[in-house]
Each structure stands twice: as C-alpha cells, then as structure tokens.
C-alpha positions in Angstrom: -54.9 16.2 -8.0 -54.4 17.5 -11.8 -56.5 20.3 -12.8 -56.2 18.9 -16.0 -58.2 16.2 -17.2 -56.0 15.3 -20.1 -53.6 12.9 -20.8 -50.1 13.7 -20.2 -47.6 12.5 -23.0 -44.1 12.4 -23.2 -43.1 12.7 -26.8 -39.4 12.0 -28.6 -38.4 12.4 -32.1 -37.4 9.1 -33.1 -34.3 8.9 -35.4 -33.3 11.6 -36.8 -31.5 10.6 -39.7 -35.5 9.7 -40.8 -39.2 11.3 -41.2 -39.8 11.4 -37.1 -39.0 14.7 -36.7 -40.9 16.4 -39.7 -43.7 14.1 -38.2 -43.7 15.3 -34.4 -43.6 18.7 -35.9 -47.0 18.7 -38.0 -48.7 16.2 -34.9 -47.6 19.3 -32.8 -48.6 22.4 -35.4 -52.4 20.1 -35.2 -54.5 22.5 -33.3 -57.0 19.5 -31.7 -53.5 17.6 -30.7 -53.3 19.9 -27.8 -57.0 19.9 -27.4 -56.7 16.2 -26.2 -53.0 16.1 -24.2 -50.7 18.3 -22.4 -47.8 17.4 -24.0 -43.6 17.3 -23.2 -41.3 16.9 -25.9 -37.5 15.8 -25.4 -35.7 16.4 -28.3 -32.4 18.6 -29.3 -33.4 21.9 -30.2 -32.2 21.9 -33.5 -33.4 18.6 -34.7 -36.7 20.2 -33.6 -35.5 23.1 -35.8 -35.4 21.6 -38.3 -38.5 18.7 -38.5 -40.7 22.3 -38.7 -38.2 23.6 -41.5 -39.2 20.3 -43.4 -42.5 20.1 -42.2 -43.3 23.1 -43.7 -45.1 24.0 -39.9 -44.0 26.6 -36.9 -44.8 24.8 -33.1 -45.0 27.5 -30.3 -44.0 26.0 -27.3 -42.7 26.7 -23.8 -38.9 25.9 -23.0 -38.2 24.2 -20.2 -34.8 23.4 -18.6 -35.0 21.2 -15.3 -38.2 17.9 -16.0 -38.7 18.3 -12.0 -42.2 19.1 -11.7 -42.9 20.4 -14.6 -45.6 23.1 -15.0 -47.8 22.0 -18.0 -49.2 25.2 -20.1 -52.6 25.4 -21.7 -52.5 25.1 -25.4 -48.7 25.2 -25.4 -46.0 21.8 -25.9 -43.3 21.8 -23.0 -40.2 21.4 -24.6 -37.3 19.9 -22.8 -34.2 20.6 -24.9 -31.9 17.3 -24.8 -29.1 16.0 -27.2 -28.0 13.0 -24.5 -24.8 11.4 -25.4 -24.0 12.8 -29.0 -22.7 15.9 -30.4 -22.1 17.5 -33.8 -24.5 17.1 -36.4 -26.7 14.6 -37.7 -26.7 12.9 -40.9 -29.5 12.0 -43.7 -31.3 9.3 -44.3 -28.5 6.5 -43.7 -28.4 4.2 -40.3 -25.8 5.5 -37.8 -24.4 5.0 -34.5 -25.1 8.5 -33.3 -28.8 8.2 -34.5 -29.1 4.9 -32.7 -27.6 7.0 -29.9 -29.5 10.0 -29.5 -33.0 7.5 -30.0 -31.9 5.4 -26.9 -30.9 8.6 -25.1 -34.2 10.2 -25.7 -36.4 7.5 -25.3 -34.3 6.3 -21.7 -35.7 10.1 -20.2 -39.2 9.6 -21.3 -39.4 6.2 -19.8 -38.0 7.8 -16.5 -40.5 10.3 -16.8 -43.5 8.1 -17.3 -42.4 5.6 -15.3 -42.0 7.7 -12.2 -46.4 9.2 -13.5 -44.8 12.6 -14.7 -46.2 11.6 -18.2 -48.7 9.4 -18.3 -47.9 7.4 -21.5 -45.2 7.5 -24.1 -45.4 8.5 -27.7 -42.0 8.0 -30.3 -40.9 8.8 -33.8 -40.1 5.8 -36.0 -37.3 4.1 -35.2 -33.8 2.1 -37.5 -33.0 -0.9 -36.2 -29.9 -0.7 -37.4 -29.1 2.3 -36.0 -30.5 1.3 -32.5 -27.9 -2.2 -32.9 -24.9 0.1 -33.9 -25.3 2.0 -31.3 -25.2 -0.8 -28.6 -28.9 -1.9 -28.0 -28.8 -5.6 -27.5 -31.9 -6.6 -28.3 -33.5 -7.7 -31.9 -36.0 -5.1 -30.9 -36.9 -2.0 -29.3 -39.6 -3.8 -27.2 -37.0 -6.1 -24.9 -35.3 -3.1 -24.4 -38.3 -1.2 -23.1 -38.9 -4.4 -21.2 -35.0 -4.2 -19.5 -35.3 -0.5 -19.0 -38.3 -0.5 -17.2 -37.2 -3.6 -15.4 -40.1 -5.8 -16.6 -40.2 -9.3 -16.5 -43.6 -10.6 -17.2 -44.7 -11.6 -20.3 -44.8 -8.5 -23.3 -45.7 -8.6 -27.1 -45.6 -5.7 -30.1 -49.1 -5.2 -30.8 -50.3 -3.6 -34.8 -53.3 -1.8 -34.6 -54.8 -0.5 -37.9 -58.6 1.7 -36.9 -60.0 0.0 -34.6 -58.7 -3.0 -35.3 -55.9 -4.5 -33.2 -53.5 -7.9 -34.0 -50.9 -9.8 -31.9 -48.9 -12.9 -32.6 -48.0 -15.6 -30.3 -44.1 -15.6 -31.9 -42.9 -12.5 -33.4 -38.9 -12.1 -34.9 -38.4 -15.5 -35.0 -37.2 -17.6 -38.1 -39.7 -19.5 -40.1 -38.5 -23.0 -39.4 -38.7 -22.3 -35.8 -42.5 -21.0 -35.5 -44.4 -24.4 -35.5 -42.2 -25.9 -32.2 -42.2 -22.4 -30.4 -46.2 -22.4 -30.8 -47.2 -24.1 -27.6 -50.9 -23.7 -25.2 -49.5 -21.1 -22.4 -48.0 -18.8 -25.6 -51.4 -18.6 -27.1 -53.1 -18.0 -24.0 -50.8 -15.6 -23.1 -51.3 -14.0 -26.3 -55.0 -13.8 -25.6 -54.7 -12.3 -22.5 -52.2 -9.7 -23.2 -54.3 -8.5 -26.4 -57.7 -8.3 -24.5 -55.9 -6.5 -21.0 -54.1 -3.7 -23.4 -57.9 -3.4 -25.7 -59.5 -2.8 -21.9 -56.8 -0.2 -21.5 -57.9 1.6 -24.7 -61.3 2.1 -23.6 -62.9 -1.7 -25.2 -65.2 -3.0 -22.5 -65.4 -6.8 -23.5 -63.0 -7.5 -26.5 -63.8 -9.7 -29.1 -61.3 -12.0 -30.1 -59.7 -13.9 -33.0 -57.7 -16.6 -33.3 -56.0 -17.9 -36.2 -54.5 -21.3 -37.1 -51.1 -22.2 -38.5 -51.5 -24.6 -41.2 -53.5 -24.1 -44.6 -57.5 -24.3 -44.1 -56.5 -24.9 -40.5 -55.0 -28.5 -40.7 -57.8 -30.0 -42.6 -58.8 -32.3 -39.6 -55.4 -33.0 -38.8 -54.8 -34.0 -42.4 -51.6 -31.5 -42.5 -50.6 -30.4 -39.4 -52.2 -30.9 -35.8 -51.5 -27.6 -34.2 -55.6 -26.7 -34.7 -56.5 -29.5 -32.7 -53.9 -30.1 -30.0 -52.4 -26.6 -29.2 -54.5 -23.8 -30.0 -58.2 -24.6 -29.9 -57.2 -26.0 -26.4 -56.2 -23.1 -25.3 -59.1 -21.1 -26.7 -61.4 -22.8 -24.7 -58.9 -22.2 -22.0 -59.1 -18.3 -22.5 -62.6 -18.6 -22.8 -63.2 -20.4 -19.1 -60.7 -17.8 -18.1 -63.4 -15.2 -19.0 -61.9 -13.7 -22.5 -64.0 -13.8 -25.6 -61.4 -15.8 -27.5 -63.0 -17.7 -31.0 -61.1 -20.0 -33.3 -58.8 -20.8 -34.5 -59.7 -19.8 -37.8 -57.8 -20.1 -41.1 -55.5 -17.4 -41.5 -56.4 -16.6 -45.5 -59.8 -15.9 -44.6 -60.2 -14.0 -41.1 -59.2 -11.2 -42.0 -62.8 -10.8 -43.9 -64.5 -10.5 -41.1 -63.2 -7.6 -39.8 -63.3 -5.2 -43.3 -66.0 -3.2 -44.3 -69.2 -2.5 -42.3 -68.8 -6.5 -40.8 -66.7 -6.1 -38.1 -67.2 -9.3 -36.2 -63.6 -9.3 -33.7 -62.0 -6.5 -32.0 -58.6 -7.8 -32.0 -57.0 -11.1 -34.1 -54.2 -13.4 -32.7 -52.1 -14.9 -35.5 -49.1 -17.5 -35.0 -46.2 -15.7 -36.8 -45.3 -12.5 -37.8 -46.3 -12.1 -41.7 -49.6 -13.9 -40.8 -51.4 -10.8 -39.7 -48.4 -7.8 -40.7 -49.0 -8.5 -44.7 -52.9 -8.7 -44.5 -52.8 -5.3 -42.0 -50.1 -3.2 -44.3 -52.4 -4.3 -47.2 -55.6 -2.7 -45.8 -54.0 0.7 -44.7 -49.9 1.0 -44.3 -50.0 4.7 -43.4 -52.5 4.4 -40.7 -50.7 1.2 -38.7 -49.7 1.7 -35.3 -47.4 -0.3 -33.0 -48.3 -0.5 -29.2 -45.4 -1.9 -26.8 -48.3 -4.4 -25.1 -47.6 -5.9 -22.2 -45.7 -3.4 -20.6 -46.5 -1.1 -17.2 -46.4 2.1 -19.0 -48.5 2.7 -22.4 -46.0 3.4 -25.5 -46.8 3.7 -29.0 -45.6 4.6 -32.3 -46.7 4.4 -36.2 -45.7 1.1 -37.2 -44.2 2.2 -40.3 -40.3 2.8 -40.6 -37.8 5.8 -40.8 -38.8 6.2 -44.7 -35.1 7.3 -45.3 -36.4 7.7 -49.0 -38.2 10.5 -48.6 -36.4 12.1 -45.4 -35.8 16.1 -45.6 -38.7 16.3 -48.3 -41.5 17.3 -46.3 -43.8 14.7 -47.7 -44.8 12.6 -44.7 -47.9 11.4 -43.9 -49.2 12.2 -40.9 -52.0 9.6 -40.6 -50.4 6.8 -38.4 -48.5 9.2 -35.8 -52.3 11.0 -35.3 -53.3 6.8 -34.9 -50.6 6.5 -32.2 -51.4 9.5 -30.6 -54.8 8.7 -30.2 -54.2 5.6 -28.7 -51.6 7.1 -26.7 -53.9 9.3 -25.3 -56.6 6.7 -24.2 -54.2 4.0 -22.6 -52.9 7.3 -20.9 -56.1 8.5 -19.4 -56.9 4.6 -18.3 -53.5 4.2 -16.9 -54.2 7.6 -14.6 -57.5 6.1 -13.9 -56.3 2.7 -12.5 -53.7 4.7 -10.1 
C-alpha cells in the first residue's frame, strides 16, 4: 500500500520550441500543486532550465536517475532527466522534427510509467502538430497515437472541458462534407457513454447529459434534414434505457445557454462535429480549456490550447488551463487507483 494518499502524476514538457515548459515550471513553483500530487517530471534538464528562466520561477526538486521504483519525496517534484532520441539544442517558436521528436520520446516513458501504475495519470505540455507529423507520428492526432501506444482498441474520443463543464463530439478531424454520413446511432451512443464513464471518473456521480442536433433549429420536423428524428434522438432514448442521463438532441445555437451562468442544467454536451461545441467553448473561456484523452485506460490531459509560438521565451503564459488539467489529472488519477 502507498502511504500516500495522493495522486501520482507523470508530467512532460510538451514541445519545446513553445510555452510548455515555462508552463510546467510555474504549475511546479505553485505551492498547493504539490499539496494535491506527488509528482515525476521527464524532461531534459536544460529545457527545464530554461522554462524557469522564462517563467520567471525556481522549482526545487529531487534528481532521479533509474524510474525503477521510484521513491516519491514530500513536497519535492522527482525529476527524471531525459532528452530521448535528440541532441543539440532546441529551436524557438517554429515547428521541427526534433521538437516532434523529443514530445513523442517523452510522452512514450510516461505512458510506460503509467501504464505499468508507477504514475497514476498523465499530465503534458501543449503540443505542434506539425512537429509531431515531421517527426514521424502517423496519426492526424496525438490521441490515435496514445490509442496505438497503449495498445487500445476500443472505442476513444478527445474530450474539451472548460470548469466544470465537459463536451465530446461524435466525429472529430473530419472534413465538413463528410460529417452528416459518418453521423450514425452506435457513434452517438458511443459518444454518450464514453463522456458519462470519463465524468464518473472525475468524481460526477450521475452525469447529466446533452445532446445536440446537426441541422439548423434541429431539422425543423424533418423540414431540412432528418438526422433529429432518425439517428440521434433514437439513440438518446437508447442511452437512456441503457441507464445514462442522455437529453436531446437540442439545437446546437442555443444549448449552450443552459449551461452559463448560475443555470447549469447538463454536466457534459455531445455535439456532432468539431466547431459545434470547440467555437462556443473557446468563446466562454480559451485560457481555461482542457483536453482529456477519453476513452483511454490511463487518464491523460492537457490545456487545450496550442504551443503559442507567438509569445514563446516571453514569460507571459497563462497558467489557468495547465492548473484546469492538472486538477482533472489529479481526480481521474485518484479514481483510477481506486478502481485497481
């Protein structure tokens, strides 16, 4: 048995051409951040270096140099020190293949190490796409190759969470023309299921859940577009008889006011396409988004916002939606230790 009752997180940098590394830095310098997890960080040494040169923040943590057994400290961050499969410096603020490189490296170790219940959940520094793709990763996104690594192959989705409020999307990176025929009953279903198992996970007892339509004012009656009436209120009431709190669909321009302010009516919403729910949730709080990796045996998150090349090196970071991920890190964590 632990004699800790904290969560245990493995934590990488992200890419460090971008504003990961200044942000693990201040998460770490927080004094309540290890307060609520024993942490272990794999990063290069001096990319840590030099996210608390920009960050403006000093981290005093224990060095560690085997990840067999590792002997958490109180109030201290392990740190692992780990370049992977690069060498020589880093650049700026651009997309490279060494970036891409050193992210997959990184991320591959804490995967092992959570995987294997050394850490109980994952926490990452934004991410480049194209950095990730130059540097080999197959996959439009880091969430198939999570999926691969981990050697997954039940069904998985990228979850935004914004507060308390969390959205999925029955198709995700898909092009426009192609979201109506992908949209069938077992994808929304699944959709519903995978939202209200990962909400359980973070400590919601009995999820309440959105759906939205596809079509303008939800079809009109079938007067433009029948996806409302023969594919996804269908498998509402399917959700529902499977015991999920599932409601809808409702039109997409207006569900979103039920969950603002005091009224907060649904715990999670389930749109059809990507922009349906990412445009409305970036509007109501960018810097506080978070992206959970749903679906997957091992809780990872992230703050859903990008690299910020723009404003790499410049110490101005906001800090708000790595604390989010962490948080929600921590919970799934504890739940995930629970269930073993």
């Amino acid at each position: 048995m632990r004699s800790s009752t904290k969560p245990r997180l493995a934590v990488v940098l992200g890419d460090p051409a971008g504003i990961g590394p200044e942000l693990i830095a201040k998460l770490l310098a927080e004094p309540s951040t290890m307060q609520a997890a024993d942490i272990l960080l794999i990063a290069d040494k001096g990319e840590f270096e030099e996210g608390m040169r920009v960050a403006g923040r000093k981290v005093d943590y224990t060095q560690i140099t085997s990840l067999a057994n590792p002997e958490f400290s109180a109030g201290k961050p392990l740190f692992y020190d780990y370049r992977g499969n690069t060498s020589g410096a880093f650049e700026r603020s651009v997309a490279t293949v060494k970036g891409g490189r050193y992210s997959l490296d990184t991320l591959s170790v804490a995967l092992e190490l959570t995987q294997e219940g050394t850490t109980d959940a994952i926490l990452f520094g934004p991410l480049n796409k194209n950095s990730l793709h130059q540097a080999g990763m197959g996959h439009n996104d880091e969430l198939h190759w999570f999926a691969e690594k981990l050697g997954h192959t039940g069904a998985f989705c990228e979850f935004n969470v914004l507060d308390n409020l969390w959205t999925s999307r029955v198709t995700s990176h898909i092009a426009l023309k192609e979201v109506a025929s992908s949209i069938t009953r077992d994808g929304v279903i699944e959709a519903i299921r995978l939202i209200d198992t990962e909400l359980k996970r973070s400590g919601v007892a009995r999820p309440r859940i959105a759906v939205c339509g596809l079509n303008p004012h939800n079809g009109d009656n079938g007067s433009f577009g029948r996806e409302e009436i023969d594919i996804i209120g269908p498998a509402v009431e399917r959700a529902r008889a499977l015991g999920m709190d599932a409601n809808g669909p409702f039109p997409a321009d207006t569900i979103f006011l039920k969950v603002q302010g005091e009224r907060r009516d649904y715990d999670a919403i389930v749109t059809m396409y990507h922009d349906q729910g990412q445009i409305a949730l970036k509007l109501m709080g960018f810097s506080r988004g978070v992206t959970v990796q749903g679906g997957l045996p091992i809780p990872i998150a992230t703050p859903a916002h990008g690299t910020a090349f723009d404003i790499a090196t410049k110490g101005v970071a906001n800090l708000s939606a790595t604390l989010q991920a962490f948080s929600i890190a921590c919970r799934m964590g504890v739940s995930r230790r629970a269930a073993a």
